[in-house]
C-alpha positions in Angstrom: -25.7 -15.3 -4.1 -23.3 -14.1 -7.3 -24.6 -10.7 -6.8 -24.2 -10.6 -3.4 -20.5 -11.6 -3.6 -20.0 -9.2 -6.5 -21.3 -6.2 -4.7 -18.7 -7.3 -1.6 -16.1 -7.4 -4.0 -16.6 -4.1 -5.5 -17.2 -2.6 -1.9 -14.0 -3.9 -0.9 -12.2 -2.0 -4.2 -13.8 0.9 -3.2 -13.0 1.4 0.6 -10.0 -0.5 0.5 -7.9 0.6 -2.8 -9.7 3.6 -3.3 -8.8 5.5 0.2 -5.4 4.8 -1.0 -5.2 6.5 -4.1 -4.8 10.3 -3.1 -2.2 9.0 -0.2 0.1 11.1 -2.4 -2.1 14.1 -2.2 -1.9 14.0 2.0 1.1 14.0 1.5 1.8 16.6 -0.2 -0.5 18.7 2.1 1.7 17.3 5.1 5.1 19.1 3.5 2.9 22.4 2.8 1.7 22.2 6.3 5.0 21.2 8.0 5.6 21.3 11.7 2.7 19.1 14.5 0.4 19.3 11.5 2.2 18.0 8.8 2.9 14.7 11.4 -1.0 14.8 12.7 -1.8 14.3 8.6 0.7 11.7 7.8 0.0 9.4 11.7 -3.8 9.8 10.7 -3.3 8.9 7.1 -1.4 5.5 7.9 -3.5 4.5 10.8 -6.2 4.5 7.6 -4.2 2.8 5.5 -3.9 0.3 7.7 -7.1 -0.4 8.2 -7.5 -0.2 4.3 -5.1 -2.6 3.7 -7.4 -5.2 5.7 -10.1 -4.9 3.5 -7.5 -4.8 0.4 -7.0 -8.6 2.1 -10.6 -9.4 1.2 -10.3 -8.9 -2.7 -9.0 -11.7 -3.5 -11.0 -14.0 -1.4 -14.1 -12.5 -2.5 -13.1 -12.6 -6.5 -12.4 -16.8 -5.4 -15.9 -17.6 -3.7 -17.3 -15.4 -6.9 -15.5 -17.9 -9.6 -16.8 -20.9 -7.1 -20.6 -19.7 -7.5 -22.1 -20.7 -10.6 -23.7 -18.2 -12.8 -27.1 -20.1 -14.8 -25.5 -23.8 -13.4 -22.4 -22.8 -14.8 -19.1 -22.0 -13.7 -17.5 -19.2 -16.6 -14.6 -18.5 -14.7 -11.7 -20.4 -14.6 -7.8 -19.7 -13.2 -6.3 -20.7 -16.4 -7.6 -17.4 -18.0 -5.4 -14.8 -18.5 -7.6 -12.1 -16.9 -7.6 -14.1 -13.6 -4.3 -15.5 -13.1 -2.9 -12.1 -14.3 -5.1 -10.3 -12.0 -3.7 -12.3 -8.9 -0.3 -12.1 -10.2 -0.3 -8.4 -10.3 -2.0 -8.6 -6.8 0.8 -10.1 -4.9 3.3 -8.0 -6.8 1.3 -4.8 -5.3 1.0 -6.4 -2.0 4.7 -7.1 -2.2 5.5 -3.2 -2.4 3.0 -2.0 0.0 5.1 -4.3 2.6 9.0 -3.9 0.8 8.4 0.0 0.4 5.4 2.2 1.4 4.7 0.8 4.8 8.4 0.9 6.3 8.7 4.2 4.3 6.1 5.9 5.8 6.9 4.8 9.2 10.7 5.8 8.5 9.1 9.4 7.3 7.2 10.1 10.2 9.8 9.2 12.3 12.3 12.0 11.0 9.5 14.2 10.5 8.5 14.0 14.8 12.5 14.6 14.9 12.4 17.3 12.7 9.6 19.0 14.2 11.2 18.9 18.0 14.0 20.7 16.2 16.1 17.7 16.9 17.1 16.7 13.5 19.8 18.0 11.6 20.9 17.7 7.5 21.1 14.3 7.3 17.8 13.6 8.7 16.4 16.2 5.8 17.9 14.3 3.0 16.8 11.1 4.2 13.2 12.4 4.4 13.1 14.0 1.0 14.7 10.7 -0.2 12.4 8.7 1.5 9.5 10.9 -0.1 10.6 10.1 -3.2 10.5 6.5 -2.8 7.0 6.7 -1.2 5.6 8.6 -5.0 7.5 6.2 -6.8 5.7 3.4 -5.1 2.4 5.3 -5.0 3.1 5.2 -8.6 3.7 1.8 -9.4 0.7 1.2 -7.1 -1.7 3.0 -9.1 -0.6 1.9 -12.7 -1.2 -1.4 -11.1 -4.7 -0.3 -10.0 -5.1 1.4 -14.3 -3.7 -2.5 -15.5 -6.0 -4.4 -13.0 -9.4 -3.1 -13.5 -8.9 -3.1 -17.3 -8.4 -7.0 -16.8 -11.9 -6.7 -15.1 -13.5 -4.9 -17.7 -11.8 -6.6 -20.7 -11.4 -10.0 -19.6 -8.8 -11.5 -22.2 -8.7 -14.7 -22.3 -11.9 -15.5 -21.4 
């Protein structure tokens, strides 16, 4: 049953965090590509990152039912070690900027880039976008160094 859970847990890291980690890399195609194609990039890449974020939901649950199941009739993990605790800790922080800056970002961004491509935009409009691009790397950012931090507490497990 551990095994089971464990290879669901994993699964959900992959699909869920891992489609997330080049969103910086569609985006930069996007700017190359500019114009309808730049928007048909950026629409299709958060309509997946929506979905992704669902699974992203499922990590934590899964990592719980895995320190419920014992392992050999025992039960190693514990919430009072540091890798755990730390690990959900650093969790709801990256939640917390997916939902404070990337998502209303990117929605913000496509916004002004539909209004720039009509031709309907003006200055203002460009130097909110380029501003709001800048906050979407800087999250992306934070959002991978907190993917670096949290699967070296999985590998290194201190405290435990």
């Amino acid at each position: 049953m551990y095994k089971f859970f464990l290879v669901l847990h994993i699964l959900a890291v992959v699909v869920g965090i891992g489609s997330q980690t080049l969103n910086g890399l569609y985006a930069a195609k996007a700017k190359k590509l500019a114009g309808p194609g730049a928007g048909a990039v950026m629409s299709v890449n958060f309509d997946v990152s929506m979905i992704a974020e669902k699974v992203i939901y499922a990590i934590p649950v899964l990592g719980i039912i895995l320190m419920a199941i014992p392992q050999s009739g025992e039960h190693p993990w514990k919430f009072s070690q540091t890798w755990i605790w730390l690990s959900l800790v650093l969790y709801v922080i990256a939640i917390g900027i997916v939902h404070a800056v990337m998502v209303p970002s990117s929605k913000k961004r496509m916004a002004i880039g539909a209004k720039l491509g009509a031709g309907q935009g003006g200055p203002a409009d460009v130097t909110e976008a380029a501003s709001l691009e800048q906050k979407l790397a800087t999250g992306g950012m934070a959002l991978n160094l907190l993917l670096v931090v949290l699967i070296a507490l999985m590998v290194w497990k201190p405290g435990f």
